[in-house]
N, C-alpha and C positions, 0 to 999 in steps of 0.2 A: 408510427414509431416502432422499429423492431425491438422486441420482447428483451433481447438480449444483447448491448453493446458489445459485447467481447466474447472472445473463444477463449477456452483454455486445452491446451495440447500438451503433450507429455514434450520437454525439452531434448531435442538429439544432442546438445552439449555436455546438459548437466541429465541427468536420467532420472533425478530425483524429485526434480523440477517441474511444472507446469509454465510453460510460456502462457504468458499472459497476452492476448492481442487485440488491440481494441481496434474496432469494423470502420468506425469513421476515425481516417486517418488526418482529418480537418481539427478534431479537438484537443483540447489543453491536453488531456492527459495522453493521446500519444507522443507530444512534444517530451516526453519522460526517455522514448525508446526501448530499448527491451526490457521487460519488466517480466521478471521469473518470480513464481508464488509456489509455495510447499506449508504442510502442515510441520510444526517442529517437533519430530520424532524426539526428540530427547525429554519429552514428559509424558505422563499417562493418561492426561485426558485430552481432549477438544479445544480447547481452548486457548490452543498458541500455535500461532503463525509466521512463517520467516518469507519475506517480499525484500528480493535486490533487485539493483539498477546498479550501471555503470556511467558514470556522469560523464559528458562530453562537452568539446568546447564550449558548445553553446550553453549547459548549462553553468559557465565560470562568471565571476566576477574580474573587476577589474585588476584582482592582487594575484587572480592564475588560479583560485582554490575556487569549488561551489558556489555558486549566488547561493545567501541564503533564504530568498524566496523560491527558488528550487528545490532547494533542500525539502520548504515546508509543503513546496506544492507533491514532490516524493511521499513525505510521509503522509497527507489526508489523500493521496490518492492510494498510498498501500494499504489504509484502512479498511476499503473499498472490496481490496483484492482479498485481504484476509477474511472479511466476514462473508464472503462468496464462497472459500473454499471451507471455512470453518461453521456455518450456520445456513446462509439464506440465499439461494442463487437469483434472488431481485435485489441484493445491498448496492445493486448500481443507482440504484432507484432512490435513497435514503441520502438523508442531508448532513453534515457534519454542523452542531451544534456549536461547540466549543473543542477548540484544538489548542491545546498550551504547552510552548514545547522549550527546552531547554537546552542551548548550544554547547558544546563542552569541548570540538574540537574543530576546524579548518579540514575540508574534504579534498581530497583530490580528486582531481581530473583523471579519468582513465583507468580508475580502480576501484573496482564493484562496491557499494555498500548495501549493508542488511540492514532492514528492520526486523528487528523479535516483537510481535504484536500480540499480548495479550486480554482476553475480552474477561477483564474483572467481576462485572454483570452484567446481566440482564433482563432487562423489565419488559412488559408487554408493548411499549412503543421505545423502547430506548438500548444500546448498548453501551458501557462504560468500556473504555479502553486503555490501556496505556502499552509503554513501551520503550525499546532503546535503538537505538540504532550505530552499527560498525562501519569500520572501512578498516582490512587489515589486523585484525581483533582490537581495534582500539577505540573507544569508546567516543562516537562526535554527535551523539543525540541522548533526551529522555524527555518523554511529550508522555501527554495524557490527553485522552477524545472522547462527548459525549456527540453519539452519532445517533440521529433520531429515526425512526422505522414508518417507512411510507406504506402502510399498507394498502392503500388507497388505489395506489398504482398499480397494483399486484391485481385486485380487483377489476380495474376498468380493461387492463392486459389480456385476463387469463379467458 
């Protein structure tokens, strides 16, 4: 198994950005498509992260807006991306615990959404998360993730 599913690359679009790229182009989570990942400069510490996607047909529903198991499969996979750039470069490796999230608007198709990914704590095998998510500055997520730490894998890897 290689060490590390994904590269991250500075973004030629966005320059602020890291394109996110995952290696096997067979898995769930490249069905997401471009997935850009940044720390969010607008607080002082470590511990917040902004992860877009631009949803495309295939990620819609039958009414033309986002499936919302799309939606949920975007945000426990920007978890992933967040805690990669913001702590642990094996969070590919760590499992999502509990994910509970809270719909609040209809996504579109074809127009980038953010997650703001905050890591509230963290424990010696655990990160507490939560979060919201845009399209447009308008408000169509807030989830909260406990995401568990495989150290295990880090060990049998390294």
């Amino acid at each position: 198994m290689d060490a590390q599913p994904f590269i991250f690359t500075p973004d030629t679009e966005y320059p602020d950005w890291l394109h996110w790229t995952i290696k096997d182009t067979s898995s769930f989570n490249a069905s997401l498509g471009k997935l850009l990942v940044r720390k969010n400069s607008n607080f002082d510490n470590d511990d917040h992260a902004l992860v877009r996607m631009t949803p495309q047909q295939k990620h819609s529903n039958f009414g033309g807006a986002m499936h919302g198991g799309a939606m949920l499969g975007f945000i426990d996979v920007a978890l992933f991306g967040a805690l990669h750039i913001l702590r642990d470069s094996w969070a590919a490796y760590a499992v999502t615990v509990d994910l509970q999230t809270q719909f609040t608007s209809a996504v579109k198709i074809g127009h980038a959404i953010e997650a703001q990914i905050y890591i509230t704590k963290e424990t010696r095998s655990l990160y507490f998360m939560r979060g919201t998510a845009t399209q447009n500055d308008e408000s169509i997520m807030a989830f909260t993730a406990l995401v568990k730490k495989l150290s295990h894998h880090k060990k049998q890897s390294s």
